[in-house]
N, C-alpha and C positions, 0 to 999 in steps of 0.2 A: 422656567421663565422663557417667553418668547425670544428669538434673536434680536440682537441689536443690529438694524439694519440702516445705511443711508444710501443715498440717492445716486450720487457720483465720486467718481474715482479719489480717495485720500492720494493728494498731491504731497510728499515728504522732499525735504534737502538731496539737489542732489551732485554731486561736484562742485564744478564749476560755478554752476547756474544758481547753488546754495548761496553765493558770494549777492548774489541779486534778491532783495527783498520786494516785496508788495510796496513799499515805500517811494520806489526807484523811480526818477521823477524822468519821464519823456517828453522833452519838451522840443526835440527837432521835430519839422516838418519833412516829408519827403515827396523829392520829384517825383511826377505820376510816372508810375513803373508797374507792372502786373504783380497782384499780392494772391496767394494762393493759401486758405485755410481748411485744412484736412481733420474733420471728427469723427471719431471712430468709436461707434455705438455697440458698446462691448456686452454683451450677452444676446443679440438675437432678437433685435425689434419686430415686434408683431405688425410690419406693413399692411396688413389688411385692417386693422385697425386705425394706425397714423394715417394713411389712404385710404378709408372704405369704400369698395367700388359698389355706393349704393343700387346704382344700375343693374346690377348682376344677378337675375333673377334666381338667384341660389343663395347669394350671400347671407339674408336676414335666417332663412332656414339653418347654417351653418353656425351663426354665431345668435341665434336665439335672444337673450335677454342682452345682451350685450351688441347687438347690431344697431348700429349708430341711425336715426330717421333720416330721411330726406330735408335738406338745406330749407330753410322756413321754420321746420319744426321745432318744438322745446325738444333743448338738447340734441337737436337735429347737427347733421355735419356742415361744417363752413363749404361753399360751393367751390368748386373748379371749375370742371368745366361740361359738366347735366350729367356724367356718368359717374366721375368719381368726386371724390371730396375730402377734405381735410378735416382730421381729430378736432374740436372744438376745441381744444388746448393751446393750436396752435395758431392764434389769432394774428401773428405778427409777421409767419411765412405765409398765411394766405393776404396781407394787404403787401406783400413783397409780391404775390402772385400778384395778382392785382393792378400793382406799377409795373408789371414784367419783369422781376428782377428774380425769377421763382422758377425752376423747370424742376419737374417731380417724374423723378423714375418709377415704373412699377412692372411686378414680376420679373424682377433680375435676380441676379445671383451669381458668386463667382465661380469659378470651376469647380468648387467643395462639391460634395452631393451625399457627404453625413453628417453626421448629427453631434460630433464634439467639436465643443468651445472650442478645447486649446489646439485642435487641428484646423477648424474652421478659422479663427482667428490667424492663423500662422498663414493660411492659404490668401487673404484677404491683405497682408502686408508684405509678403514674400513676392508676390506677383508672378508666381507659377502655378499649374494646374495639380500639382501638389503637394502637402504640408511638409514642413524639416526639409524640402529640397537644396534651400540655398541657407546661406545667413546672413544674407545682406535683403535690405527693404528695398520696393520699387519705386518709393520716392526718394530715396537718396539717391539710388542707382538717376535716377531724372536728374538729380540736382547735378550731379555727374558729371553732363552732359553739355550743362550750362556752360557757356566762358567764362572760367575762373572757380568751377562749380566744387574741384577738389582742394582750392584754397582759402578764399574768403567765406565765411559763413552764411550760408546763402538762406539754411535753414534753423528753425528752435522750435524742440522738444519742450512741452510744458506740461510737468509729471512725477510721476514718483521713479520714472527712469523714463531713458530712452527707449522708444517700443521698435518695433522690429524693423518696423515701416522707413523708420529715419536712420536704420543701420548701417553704416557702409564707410567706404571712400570718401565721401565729401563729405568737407566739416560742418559739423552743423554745433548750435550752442546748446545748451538743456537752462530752464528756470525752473524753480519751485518751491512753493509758500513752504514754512516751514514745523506750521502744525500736525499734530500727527491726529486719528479718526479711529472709529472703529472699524469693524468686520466691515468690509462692504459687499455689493449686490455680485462682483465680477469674481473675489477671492469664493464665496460660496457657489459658484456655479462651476469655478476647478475643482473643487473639493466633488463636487457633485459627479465631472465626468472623473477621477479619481477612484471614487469607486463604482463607477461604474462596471468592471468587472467582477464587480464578487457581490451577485444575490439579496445574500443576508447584509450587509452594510448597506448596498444601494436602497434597498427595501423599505430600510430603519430609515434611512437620512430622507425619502421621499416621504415618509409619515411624519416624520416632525417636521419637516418644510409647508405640507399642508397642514397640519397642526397649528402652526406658528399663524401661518395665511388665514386660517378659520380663528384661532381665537382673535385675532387680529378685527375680522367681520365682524365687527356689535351686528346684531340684529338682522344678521343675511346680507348687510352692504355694509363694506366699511368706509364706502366714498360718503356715506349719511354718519360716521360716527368720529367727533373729535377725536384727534391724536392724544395719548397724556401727556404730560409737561415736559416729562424728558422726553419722549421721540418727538414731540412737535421741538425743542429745542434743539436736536439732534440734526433735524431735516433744516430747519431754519440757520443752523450751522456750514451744512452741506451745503446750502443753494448761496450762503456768504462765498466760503471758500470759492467755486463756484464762477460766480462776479467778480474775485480778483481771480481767477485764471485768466478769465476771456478778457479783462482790465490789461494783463501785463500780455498778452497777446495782442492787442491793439496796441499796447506801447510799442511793443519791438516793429509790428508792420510800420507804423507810423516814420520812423526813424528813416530820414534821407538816405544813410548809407547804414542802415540793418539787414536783417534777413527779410525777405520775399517770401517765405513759404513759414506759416507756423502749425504745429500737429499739437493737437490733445486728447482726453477720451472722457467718454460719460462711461456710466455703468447704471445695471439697475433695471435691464430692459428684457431678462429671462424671467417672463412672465408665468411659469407653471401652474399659481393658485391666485385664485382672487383678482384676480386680473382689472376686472371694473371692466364697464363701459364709456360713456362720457361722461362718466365721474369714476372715482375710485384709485386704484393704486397705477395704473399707467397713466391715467388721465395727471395725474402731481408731477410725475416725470415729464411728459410731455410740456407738461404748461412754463416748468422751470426751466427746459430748453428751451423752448421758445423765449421768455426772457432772456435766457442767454445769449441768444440771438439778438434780439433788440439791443441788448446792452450793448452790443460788440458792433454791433452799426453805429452807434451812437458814440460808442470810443472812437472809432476808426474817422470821423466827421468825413473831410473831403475825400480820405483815402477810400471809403467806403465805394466808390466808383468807380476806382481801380481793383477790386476785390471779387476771389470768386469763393465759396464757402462751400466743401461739401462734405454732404454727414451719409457717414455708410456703415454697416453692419454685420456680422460673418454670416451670416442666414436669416431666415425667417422662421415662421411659427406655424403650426397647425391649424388648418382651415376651419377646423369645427372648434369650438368648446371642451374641454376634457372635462373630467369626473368631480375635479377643485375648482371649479368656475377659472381656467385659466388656459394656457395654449404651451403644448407642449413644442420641442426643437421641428425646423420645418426644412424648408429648401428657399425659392424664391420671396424677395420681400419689395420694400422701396427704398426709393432713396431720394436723399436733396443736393439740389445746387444752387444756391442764392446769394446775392451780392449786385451790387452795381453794375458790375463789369458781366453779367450773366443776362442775354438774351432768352427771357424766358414767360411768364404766363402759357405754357404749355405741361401739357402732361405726354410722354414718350413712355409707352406702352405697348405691345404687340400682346393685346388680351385676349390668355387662352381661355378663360372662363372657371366656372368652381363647382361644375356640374361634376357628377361623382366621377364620368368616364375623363373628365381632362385634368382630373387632381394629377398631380402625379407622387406617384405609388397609393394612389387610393387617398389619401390624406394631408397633402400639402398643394400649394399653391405654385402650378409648372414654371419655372424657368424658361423666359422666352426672348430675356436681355442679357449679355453678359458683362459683367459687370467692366468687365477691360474695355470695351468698345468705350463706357465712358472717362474713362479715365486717360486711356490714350489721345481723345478728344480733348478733353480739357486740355494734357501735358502740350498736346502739340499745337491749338490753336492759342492758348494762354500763357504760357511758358514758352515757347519757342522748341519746345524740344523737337528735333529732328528726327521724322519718320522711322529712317530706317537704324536710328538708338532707341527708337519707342520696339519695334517691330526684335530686335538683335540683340540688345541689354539689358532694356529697363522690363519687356513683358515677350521671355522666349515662350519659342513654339504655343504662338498666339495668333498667329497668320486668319485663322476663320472669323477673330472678334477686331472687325474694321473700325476700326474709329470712327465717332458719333459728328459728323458736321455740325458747322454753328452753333455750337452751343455757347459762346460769347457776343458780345457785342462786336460790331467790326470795327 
């Protein structure tokens, strides 16, 4: 029988924050104060896809059937700005582009430069150039730094635990719905680098993963073939769950005297088989974040002004199509920052191209931003965080990745 798959992260009870249900009514206002939302796109978003740089006279060659048309076209990409463009899924960051509330990274990457999740991920929340170094997060270590950062709650965890990112000295709260899910997209891509060392298991668990992704394909596209009852029940579960995440994450920013900083994750974005193009199995993901998005503008009302949102990834994906119609683990990808408070309609890029000689190692998309430059940006011009805590605590021996200017409103 095929896996049972969903969309995003099963959120379970967790301490404290167990005590807090989906119920829990928010009903203060809060003085405009800088609110900072951290998404953490866990398995490896295919940036060339969320952003395809239609422009790049390589791309459509690379991704074949699956290379998104020029902005006008049926199923063509939402427009940027004439070179690149946004997934057709994601109609709600391109009209935040649009109002300039939208800056879109592309070819970054944090210091990682292989290819497993759970060290990629670790490197992406630890905030050194590499994995297991520390055990504290860089955004706690930020919250830190704040006045009053190691007392009052400045931050909340919304999840099935606290992730590495929010680990540390300063206290922060955790919430979490209290339904339990199945397997999801992030536990199978551990299992995945798991056995990654022995052959014969990795071998096996990559044929039934394509297995699963091909039977899945009615008719060569599974973006043309109803879901059955139970996984369209399944997925319309997930995308619930979902909508009270990003519900009680606008409640707490909302709160006059709450936390300023909330952290969550998706999952669902280690695209190996069947990938879709503007339709198909990334394209459902994408279009239910984006909802996410909406919704969470729409919770937050006035706060939403004060608000900077950004969604990051541990890597990116393979520049060409593999053998399952899908993309296997890569190097550099994209990213968002969107919110009121975000000085944006730009796309910040230093594009190397996707021509065979500038892949880099032959098959991914080069690394040409690092991922700290913007996150230092953000911490320092939105947060207050001071230079040389950004530079000292919160992101050692990071001296070469300068912080990204302006990237807020003044």
């Amino acid at each position: 029988m095929p896996m049972q798959r969903r969309e995003f992260l099963t959120l379970t009870a967790l301490g404290a924050g167990a005590l807090l249900t989906s119920r829990l009514a928010f009903a203060r206002t809060a003085a405009s104060k800088p609110r900072f939302v951290l998404v953490i796109m866990r398995g490896a978003l295919d940036g060339l896809a969320a952003v395809p740089p239609y422009g790049d006279p390589d791309y459509a060659g690379l991704r074949r059937e699956f290379a998104l048309r020029v902005p006008g076209d049926s199923g063509g990409a939402l427009p940027l700005n004439g070179f690149f463009g946004l997934h057709p899924s994601l109609s709600f960051l391109q009209q935040c582009y649009a109002a300039r509330e939208l800056t879109v990274f592309h070819a970054l990457a944090s210091p990682y430069r292989e290819r497993s999740h759970f060290d990629g991920q670790d490197v992406l929340e630890n905030g050194t150039a590499h994995a297991h170094s520390v055990q504290t997060g860089w955004l706690n270590r930020a919250l830190a730094q704040l006045p009053g950062g190691t007392g009052r709650e400045s931050g909340v965890a919304l999840g099935q635990n606290v992730p590495l990112v929010m680990r540390g000295a300063a206290a922060v709260t955790s919430w979490s719905p209290s339904k339990l899910s199945a397997l999801d997209e992030d536990t199978l891509a551990r299992i995945t680098d798991l056995y990654a060392g022995d052959a014969l298991l990795a071998g096996r668990l990559a044929d039934a993963l394509a297995a699963n992704a091909m039977a899945a394909d009615d008719a060569g596209d599974a973006s043309m073939a109803p879901l059955p009852p139970a996984a369209a029940a399944a997925r319309a579960g997930a995308a619930a769950r979902y909508t009270e995440v990003v519900r009680a994450a606008a409640g707490f920013l909302r709160q006059a005297d709450g936390p300023n900083v909330a952290v969550f994750d998706t999952t669902g974005w280690d695209t190996h088989a069947n990938e879709g193009g503007a339709q198909g199995q990334l394209a459902g993901r994408l279009a239910a974040l984006d909802s996410g998005l909406a919704t969470l503008k729409q919770e937050l009302g006035s706060t939403w002004s004060d608000t900077a949102v950004l969604l990051i990834t541990e890597f990116g994906r393979t520049a060409a199509i593999n053998g399952t119609r899908g993309t296997d683990h890569g190097t550099a990808t994209a990213a968002f920052l969107a919110g009121g408070a975000v000085a944006g309609g730009r796309v910040i890029a230093d594009w190397p191209g996707l021509s065979a000689r500038a892949l880099y190692q032959g098959r991914d998309l080069a690394p040409t931003l690092d991922l700290r430059a913007v996150l230092k940006g953000i911490l320092a011009q939105h947060l207050a965080v001071p230079p040389r805590a950004l530079e000292q605590a919160v992101f050692p021996d990071s001296s070469a990745a300068a912080p990204l200017r302006d990237l807020l409103r003044a």
